[in-house]
Legacy VTK file of the C-alpha trace (Angstrom):
# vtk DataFile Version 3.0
C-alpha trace
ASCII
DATASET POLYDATA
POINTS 537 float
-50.751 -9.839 -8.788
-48.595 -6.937 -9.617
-45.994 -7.176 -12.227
-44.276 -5.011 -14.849
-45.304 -3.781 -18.289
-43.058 -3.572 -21.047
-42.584 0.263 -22.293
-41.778 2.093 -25.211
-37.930 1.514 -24.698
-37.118 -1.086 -22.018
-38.869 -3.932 -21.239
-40.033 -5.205 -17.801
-40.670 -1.370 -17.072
-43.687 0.998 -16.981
-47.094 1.135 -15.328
-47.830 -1.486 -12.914
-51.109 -3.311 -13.803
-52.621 -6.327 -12.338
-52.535 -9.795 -14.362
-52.437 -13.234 -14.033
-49.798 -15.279 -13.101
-49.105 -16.469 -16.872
-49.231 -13.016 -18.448
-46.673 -11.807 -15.474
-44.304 -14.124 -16.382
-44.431 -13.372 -19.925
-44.656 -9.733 -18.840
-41.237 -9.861 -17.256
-38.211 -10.173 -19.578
-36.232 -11.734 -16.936
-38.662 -15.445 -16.852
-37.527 -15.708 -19.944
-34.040 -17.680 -20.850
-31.361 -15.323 -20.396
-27.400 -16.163 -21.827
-24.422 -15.874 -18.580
-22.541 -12.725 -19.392
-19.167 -11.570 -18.201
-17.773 -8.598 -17.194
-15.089 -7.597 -20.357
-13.291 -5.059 -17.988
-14.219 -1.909 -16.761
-13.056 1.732 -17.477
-10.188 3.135 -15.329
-10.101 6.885 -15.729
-8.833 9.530 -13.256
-12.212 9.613 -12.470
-12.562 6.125 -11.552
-9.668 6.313 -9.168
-10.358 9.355 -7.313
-14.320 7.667 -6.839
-12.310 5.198 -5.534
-10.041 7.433 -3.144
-13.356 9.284 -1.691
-15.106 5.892 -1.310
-11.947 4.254 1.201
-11.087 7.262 2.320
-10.171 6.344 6.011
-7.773 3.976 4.440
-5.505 6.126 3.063
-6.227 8.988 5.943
-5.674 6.342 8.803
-2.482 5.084 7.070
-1.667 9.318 6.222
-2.533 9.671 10.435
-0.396 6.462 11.083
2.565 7.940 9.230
2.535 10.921 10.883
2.669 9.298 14.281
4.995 7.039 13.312
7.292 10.144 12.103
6.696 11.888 15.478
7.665 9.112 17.339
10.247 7.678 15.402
13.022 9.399 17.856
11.234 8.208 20.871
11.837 4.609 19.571
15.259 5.298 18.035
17.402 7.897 19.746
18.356 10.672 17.662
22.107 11.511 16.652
24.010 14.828 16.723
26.594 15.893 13.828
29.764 17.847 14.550
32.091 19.080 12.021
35.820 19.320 12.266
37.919 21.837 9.444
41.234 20.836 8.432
43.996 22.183 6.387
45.825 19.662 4.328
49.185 21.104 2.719
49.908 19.412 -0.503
53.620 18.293 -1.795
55.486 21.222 -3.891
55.021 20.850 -7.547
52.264 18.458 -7.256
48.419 19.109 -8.107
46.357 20.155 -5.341
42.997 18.941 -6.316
44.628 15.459 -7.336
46.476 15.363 -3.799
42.655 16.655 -2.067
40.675 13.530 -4.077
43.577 11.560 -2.542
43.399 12.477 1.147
39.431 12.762 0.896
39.528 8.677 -0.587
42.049 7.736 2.005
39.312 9.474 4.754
36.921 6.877 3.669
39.133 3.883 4.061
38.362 1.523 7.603
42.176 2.300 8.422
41.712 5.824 9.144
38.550 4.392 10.685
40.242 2.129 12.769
42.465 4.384 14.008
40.103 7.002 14.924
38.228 3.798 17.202
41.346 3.337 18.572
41.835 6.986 19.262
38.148 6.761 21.242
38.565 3.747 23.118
35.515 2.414 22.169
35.909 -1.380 20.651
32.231 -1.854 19.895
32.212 0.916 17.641
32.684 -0.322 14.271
34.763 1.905 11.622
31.655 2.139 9.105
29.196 3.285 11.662
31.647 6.300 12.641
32.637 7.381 9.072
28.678 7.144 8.051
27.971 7.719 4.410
29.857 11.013 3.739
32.516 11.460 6.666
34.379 14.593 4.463
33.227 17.213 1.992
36.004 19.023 0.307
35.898 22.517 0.903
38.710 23.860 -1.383
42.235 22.089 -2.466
43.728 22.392 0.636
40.506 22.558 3.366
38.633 19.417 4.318
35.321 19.454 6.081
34.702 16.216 8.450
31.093 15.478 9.302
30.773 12.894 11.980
27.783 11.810 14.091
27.036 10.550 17.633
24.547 9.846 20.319
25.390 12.788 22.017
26.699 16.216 21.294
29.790 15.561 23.687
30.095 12.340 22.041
29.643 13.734 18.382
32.314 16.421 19.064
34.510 13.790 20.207
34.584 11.917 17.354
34.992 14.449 15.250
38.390 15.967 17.126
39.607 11.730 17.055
38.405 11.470 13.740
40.745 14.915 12.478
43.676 13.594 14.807
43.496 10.185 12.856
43.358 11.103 9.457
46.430 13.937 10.000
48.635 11.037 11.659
48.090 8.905 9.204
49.354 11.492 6.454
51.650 12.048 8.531
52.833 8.411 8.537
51.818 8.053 4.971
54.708 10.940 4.033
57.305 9.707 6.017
57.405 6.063 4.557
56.630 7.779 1.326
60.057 9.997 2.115
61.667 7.100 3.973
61.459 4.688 1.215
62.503 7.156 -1.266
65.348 8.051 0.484
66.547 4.706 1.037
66.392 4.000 -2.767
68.736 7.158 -3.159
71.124 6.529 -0.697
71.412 2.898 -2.148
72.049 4.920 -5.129
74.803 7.159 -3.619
77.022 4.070 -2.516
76.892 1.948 -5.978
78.159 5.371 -6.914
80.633 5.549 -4.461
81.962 2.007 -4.862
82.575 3.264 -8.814
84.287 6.535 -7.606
86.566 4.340 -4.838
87.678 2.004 -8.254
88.276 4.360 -10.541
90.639 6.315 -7.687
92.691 3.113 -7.356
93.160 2.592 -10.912
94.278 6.314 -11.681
96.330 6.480 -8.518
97.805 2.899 -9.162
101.927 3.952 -10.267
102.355 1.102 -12.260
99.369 1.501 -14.366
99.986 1.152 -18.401
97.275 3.423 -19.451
97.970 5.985 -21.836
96.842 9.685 -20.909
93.657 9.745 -23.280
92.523 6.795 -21.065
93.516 8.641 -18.168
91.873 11.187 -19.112
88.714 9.040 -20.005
88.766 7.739 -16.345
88.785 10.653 -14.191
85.858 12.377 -16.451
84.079 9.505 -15.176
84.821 9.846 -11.506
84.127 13.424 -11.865
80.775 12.333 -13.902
79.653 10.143 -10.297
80.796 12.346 -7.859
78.384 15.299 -9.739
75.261 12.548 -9.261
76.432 11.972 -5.718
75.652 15.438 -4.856
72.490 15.614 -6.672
71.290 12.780 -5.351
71.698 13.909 -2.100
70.559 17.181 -2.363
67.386 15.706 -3.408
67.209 13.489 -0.350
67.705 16.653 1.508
64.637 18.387 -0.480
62.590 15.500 -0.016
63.137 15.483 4.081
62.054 19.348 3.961
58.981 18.267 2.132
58.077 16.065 4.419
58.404 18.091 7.231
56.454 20.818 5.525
53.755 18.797 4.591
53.567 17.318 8.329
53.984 20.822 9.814
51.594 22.478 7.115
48.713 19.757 8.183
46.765 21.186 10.947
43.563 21.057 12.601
41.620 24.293 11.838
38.563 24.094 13.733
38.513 21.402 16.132
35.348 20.084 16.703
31.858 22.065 16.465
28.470 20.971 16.993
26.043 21.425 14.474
23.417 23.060 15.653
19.729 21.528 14.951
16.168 22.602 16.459
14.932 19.644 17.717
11.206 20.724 16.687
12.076 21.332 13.532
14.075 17.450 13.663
10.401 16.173 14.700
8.365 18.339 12.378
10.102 17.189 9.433
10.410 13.300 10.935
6.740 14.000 11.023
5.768 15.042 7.834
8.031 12.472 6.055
5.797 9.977 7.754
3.072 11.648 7.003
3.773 11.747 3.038
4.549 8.412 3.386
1.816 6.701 4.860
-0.409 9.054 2.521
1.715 7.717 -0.526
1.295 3.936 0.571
-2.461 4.924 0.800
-3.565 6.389 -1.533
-1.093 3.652 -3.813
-2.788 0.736 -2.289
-6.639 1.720 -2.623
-5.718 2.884 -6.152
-3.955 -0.521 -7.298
-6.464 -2.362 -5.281
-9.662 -0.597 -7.012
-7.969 -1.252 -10.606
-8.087 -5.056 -9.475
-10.580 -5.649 -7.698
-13.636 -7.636 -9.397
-15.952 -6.409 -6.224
-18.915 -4.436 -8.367
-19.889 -1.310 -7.440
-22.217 0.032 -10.745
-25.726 -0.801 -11.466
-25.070 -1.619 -15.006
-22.650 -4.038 -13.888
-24.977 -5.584 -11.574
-27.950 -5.778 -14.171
-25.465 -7.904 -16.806
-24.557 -10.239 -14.715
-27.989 -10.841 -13.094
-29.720 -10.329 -16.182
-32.353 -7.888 -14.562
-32.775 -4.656 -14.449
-31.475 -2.686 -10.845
-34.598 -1.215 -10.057
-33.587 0.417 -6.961
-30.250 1.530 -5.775
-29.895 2.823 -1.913
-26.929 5.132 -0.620
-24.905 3.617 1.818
-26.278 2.242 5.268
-23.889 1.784 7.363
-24.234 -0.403 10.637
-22.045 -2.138 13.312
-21.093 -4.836 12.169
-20.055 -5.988 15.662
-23.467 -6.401 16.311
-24.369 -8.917 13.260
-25.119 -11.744 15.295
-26.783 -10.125 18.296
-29.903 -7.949 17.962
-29.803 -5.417 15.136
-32.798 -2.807 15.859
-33.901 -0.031 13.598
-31.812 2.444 15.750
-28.736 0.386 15.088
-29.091 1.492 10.923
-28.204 5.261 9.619
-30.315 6.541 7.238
-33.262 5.328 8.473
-35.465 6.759 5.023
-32.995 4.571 2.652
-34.753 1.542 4.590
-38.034 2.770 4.800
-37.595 3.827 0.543
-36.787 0.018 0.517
-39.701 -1.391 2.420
-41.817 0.914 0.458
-40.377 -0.950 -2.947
-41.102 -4.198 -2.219
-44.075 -3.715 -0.996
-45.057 -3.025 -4.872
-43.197 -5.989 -5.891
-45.064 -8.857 -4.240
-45.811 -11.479 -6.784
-49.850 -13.355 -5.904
-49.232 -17.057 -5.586
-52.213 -19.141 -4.863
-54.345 -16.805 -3.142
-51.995 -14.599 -1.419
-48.599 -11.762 -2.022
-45.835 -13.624 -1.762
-42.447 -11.956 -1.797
-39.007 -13.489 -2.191
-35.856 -11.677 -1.144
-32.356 -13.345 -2.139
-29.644 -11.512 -0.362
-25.932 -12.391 -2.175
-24.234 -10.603 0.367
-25.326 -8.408 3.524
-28.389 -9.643 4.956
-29.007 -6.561 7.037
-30.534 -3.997 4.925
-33.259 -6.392 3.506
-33.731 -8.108 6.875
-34.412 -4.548 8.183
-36.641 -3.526 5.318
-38.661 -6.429 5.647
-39.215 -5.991 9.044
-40.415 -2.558 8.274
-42.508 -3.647 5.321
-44.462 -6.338 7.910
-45.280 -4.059 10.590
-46.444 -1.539 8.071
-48.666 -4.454 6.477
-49.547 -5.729 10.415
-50.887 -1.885 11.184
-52.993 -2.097 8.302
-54.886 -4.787 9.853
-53.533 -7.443 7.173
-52.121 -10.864 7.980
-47.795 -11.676 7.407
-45.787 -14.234 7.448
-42.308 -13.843 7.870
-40.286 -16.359 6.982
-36.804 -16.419 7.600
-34.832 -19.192 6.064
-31.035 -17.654 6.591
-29.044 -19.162 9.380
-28.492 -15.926 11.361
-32.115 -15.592 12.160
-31.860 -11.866 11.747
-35.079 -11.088 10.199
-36.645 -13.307 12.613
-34.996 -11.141 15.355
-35.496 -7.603 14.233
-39.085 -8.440 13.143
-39.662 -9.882 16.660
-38.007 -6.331 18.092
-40.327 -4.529 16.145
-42.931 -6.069 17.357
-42.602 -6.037 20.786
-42.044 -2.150 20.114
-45.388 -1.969 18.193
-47.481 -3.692 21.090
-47.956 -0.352 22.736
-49.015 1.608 19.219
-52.625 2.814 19.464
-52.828 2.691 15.336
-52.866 -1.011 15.073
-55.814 -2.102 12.831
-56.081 -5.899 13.809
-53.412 -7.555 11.997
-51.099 -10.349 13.120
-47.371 -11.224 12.188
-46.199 -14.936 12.466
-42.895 -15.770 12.330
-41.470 -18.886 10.789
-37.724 -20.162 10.966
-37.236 -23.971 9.897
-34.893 -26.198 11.493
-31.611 -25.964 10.411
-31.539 -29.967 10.463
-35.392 -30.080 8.239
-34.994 -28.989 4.867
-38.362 -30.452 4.178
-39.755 -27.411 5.877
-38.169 -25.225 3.428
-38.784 -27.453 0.084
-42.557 -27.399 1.183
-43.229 -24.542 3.428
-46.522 -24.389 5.352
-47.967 -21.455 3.737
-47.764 -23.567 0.218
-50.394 -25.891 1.377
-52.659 -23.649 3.795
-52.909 -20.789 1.317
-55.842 -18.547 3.546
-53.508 -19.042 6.574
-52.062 -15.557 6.070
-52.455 -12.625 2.949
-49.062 -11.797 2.180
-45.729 -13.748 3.268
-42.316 -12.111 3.290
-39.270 -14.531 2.659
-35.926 -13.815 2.882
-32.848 -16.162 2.175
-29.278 -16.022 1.544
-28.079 -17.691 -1.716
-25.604 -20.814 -0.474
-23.691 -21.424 -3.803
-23.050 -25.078 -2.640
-26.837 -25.861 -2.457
-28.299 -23.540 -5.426
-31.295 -22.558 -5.522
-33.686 -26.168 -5.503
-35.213 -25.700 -1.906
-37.061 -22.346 -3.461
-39.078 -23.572 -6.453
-41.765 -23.342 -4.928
-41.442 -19.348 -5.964
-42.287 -18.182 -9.126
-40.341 -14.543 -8.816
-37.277 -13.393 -7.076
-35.592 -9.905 -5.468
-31.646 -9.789 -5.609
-29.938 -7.801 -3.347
-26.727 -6.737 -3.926
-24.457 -4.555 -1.660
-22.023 -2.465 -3.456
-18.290 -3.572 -3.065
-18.871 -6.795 -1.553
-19.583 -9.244 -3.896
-17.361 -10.386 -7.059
-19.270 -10.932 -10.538
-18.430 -14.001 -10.656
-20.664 -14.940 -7.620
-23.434 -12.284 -8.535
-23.265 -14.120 -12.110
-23.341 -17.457 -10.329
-26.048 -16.607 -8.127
-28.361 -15.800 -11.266
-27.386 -18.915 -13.095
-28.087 -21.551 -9.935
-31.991 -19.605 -10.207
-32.657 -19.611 -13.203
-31.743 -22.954 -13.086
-34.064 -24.167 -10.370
-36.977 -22.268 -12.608
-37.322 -19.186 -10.428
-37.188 -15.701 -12.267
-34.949 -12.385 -11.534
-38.120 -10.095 -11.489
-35.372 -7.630 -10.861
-32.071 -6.409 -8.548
-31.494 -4.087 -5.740
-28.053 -2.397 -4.782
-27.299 -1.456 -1.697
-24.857 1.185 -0.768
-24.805 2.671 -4.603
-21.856 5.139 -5.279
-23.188 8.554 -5.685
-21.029 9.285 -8.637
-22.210 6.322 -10.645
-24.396 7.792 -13.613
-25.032 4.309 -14.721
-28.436 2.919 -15.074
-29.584 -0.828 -14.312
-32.383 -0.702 -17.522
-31.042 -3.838 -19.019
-31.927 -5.068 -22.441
-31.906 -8.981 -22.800
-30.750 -8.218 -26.383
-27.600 -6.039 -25.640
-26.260 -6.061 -22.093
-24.476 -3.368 -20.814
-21.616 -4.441 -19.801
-21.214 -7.874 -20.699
-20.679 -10.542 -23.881
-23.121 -13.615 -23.800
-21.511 -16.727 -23.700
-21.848 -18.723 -26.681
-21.796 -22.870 -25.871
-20.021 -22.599 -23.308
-17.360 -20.180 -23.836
-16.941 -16.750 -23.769
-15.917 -14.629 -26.999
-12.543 -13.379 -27.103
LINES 1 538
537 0 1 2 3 4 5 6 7 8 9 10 11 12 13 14 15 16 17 18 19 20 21 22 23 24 25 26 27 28 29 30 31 32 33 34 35 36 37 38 39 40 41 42 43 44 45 46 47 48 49 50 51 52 53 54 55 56 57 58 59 60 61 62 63 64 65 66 67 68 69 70 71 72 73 74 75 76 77 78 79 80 81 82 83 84 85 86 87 88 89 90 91 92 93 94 95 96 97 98 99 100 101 102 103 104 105 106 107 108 109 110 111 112 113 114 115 116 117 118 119 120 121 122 123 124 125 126 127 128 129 130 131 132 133 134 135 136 137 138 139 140 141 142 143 144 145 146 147 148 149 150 151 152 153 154 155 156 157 158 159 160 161 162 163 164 165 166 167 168 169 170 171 172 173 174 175 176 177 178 179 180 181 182 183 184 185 186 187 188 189 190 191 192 193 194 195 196 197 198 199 200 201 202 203 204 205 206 207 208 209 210 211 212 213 214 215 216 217 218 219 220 221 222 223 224 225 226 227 228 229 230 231 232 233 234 235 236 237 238 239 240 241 242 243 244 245 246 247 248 249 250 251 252 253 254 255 256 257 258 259 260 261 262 263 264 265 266 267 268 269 270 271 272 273 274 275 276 277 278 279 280 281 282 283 284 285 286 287 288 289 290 291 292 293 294 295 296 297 298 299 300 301 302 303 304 305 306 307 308 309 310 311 312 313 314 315 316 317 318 319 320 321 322 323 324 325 326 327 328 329 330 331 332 333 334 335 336 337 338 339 340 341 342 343 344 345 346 347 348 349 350 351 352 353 354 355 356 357 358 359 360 361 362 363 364 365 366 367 368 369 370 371 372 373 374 375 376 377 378 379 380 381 382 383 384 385 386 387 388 389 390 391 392 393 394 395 396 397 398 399 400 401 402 403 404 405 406 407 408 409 410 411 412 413 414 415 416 417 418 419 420 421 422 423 424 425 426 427 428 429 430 431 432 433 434 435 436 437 438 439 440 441 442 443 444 445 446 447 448 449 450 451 452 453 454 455 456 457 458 459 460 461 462 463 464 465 466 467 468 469 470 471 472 473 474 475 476 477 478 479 480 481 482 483 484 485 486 487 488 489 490 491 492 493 494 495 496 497 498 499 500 501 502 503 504 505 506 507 508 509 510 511 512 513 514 515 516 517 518 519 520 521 522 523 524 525 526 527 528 529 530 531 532 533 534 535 536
């Protein structure tokens, strides 16, 4: 049979020669016992991430694509508002602060009483006071000029909010000043008559003829009367400055501009709606395939894949992509891009068939995809079948793809004028037998065929006790679909059941990996070895 010959620097590699069964197995690093490894982590570099980005590209672009539509459309869904503006001029109370007396009239802007008013104003109950005011319903333009910003559904409707808006905040500084002006006259006036009531007493008593008071007492009393009447005049001179103040402030209060649309291209409105989505969707992207690669335990590298499976990845295809609709129906040769990758393929194994008992006998284990093996296979048998040799394909998945695409093939090759003689059988056991696959026909009629191609997909649940009757073993591994801990798990279950890793194939290979599968039982790559049981910190 053929097997490999240890070289100068990794074992299991070199020129192929022909031995015997014995010295193949020795000749092969991976018969030997090999120790479970574990993945200790990978690197995560800018590098990494961006290999990452290009890999899942249409992720992030159909989310980017999806924002941007979603941005565009965003107004069709939810109709867009209009802002008008409204200027005022607020006149501030002599000998006070203006910029104290602006902050003032700006906070009272924001309360749900001027609000309320304004609603009332509109005649619209639904309308809540919050949803009119909005966020910012004044900017203050100067110490005595206020800017209102209001929005609506409409431009008529956003200009009328903004005129009821002005008309309810200057009415209710206007109320605001008169109780201010009311109350403080009151208090003044209450003032005035306490006076009075001491001015009326202290009249009686110096008018009163039969008084005993002396003159310096007398004279005592009316500097008191004279003392009151003084703070009766001031006090009511400042009643009088107060109502002037009042009516100045009121009268000095006035509407400015009235009302004014703000004008806004509605293009521009949609273009920039559009490319917010847009930056969006690319941010939630491009986040979500980056956090997702930096967690993911899906392996992607050869050197990964050769720890774990202790075996070195001998071959490592670009992607081949396929619909994946069609997995259960018929998968034909035209339903694979990159045709070469899969004829590269069927060219490898066919150097990798292991001579059992009188015959080539090569096993394929897929871990993941069956498609690319199932399709290189079927290559790899008609190509055998043309040269006028006898196959047996067996196909001991449950799909039945091989079985299917090898049947396609040859329906396809009937016609071929360079067909030298030989035969294909096909053989797919009952899914209800497993007798059929613990003993397969070809193990007891050895000269029934000269080469038999097997492929099978590794059920964890079962292991790996139905093949033993194979001495060697192909892995196939597709890139990003399988975690280490089943590609470690998968080794493990055959080894167990006696069956060597002769070595491991990956299927859809990054093209920036500069990794290489050569794996030294010694030092693995990227693993530890577990020692009784338990990894090493």
């Amino acid at each position: 049979m053929t097997s490999m010959k240890e070289g100068p620097t990794f074992p299991g590699l070199g020129s192929i020669t022909r031995e015997g069964e014995n010295a193949a197995a020795e000749a092969n690093h991976s018969s030997g016992p090999q120790s479970p490894v574990v993945l200790v982590g990978r690197l995560v570099s800018l590098r990494f991430v961006l290999g990452a980005l290009r890999r899942r590209r249409k992720i992030w672009l159909s989310l980017a694509a999806l924002g941007l539509v979603v941005g565009l459309g965003y107004h069709v869904a939810v109709p867009r508002s209009y802002s008008a503006q409204a200027t005022l001029y607020l006149a501030q109370a002599p000998g006070s602060d203006p910029a104290v007396g602006m902050a003032n009239d700006l906070a009272l802007l924001q309360t749900t009483t001027v609000g309320q008013r304004a609603v009332t104003l509109l005649g619209e109950p639904s309308l809540s006071p919050l949803k009119l005011l909005g966020k910012a319903p004044g900017t203050m333009e100067s110490d005595n000029v206020l800017m209102l910003n209001v929005a609506g559904p409409t431009k008529a409707e956003a200009v009328r909010r903004a005129n009821a808006l002005a008309t309810a905040l200057l009415e209710f500084q206007s109320d605001r000043i008169q109780q201010q002006t009311a109350s403080s006259d009151n208090a003044l006036q209450d003032e005035i008559t306490s006076l009075q009531q001491q001015i009326n007493q202290l009249s009686a008593t110096i008018n009163d003829p039969g008084s005993s008071l002396q003159s310096s007492q007398l004279a005592t009393l009316v500097g008191k009367q004279s003392g009151d009447t003084s703070e009766i005049a001031t006090l009511q001179q400042t009643i009088q400055q107060n109502q002037l103040a009042s009516t100045a402030i009121t009268s000095g209060s006035r509407v400015v501009t009235a009302g004014t649309l703000v004008p806004a291209s509605t293009a521009k409105l949609f273009g920039l709606d559009g490319i917010a989505g847009l930056i969006g969707g690319l941010v939630v992207g491009v986040a979500f395939v980056a956090v997702q690669a930096v967690l993911s335990d899906r392996l992607r590298r050869r050197d990964e894949v050769a720890s774990l499976l202790g075996a070195p990845v001998e071959l490592s295809l670009m992607p081949i992509r396929h619909l994946k609709f069609r997995r259960h129906r018929r998968v034909k040769r035209s339903g694979l891009e990159r045709q070469g990758e899969v004829d590269v393929f069927a060219g490898y194994l066919r150097r990798r068939g292991v001579r059992q008992g009188g015959r080539k006998t090569l096993l394929v284990v897929s871990v993941d995809d069956l498609t690319v093996p199932a399709a290189a296979l079927a290559v790899l048998a008609m190509r055998l079948a043309d040269e006028g040799e006898s196959v047996l394909v067996a196909d001991l998945t449950k799909d039945g793809l091989l079985a299917r695409i090898t049947e396609d093939l040859r329906v396809e090759g009937e016609s071929s004028s360079n067909r030298s003689g030989g035969n294909i059988q096909l053989f797919t056991p009952p899914q209800d037998d497993m007798n059929e696959i613990v003993e397969p026909p070809w193990v007891a009629t050895p000269d029934v065929v000269s080469t038999v191609l097997v492929l099978t997909a590794m059920d964890l649940s079962r292991g790996a006790w139905h093949l033993t009757w194979a001495k060697q073993v192909l892995v196939t591994v597709t890139a990003g679909r399988s975690s280490a801990q089943r590609v470690s798990s998968t080794a493990v279950l055959l080894r167990a059941a006696g069956i060597a890793i002769r070595a491991g194939v990956l299927i859809g290979a990054d093209a920036e990996d500069q990794s290489f599968g050569l794996l030294q039982p010694e030092s693995p790559l990227v693993g530890l070895p577990a020692t009784n049981g338990a990894f090493p910190a």
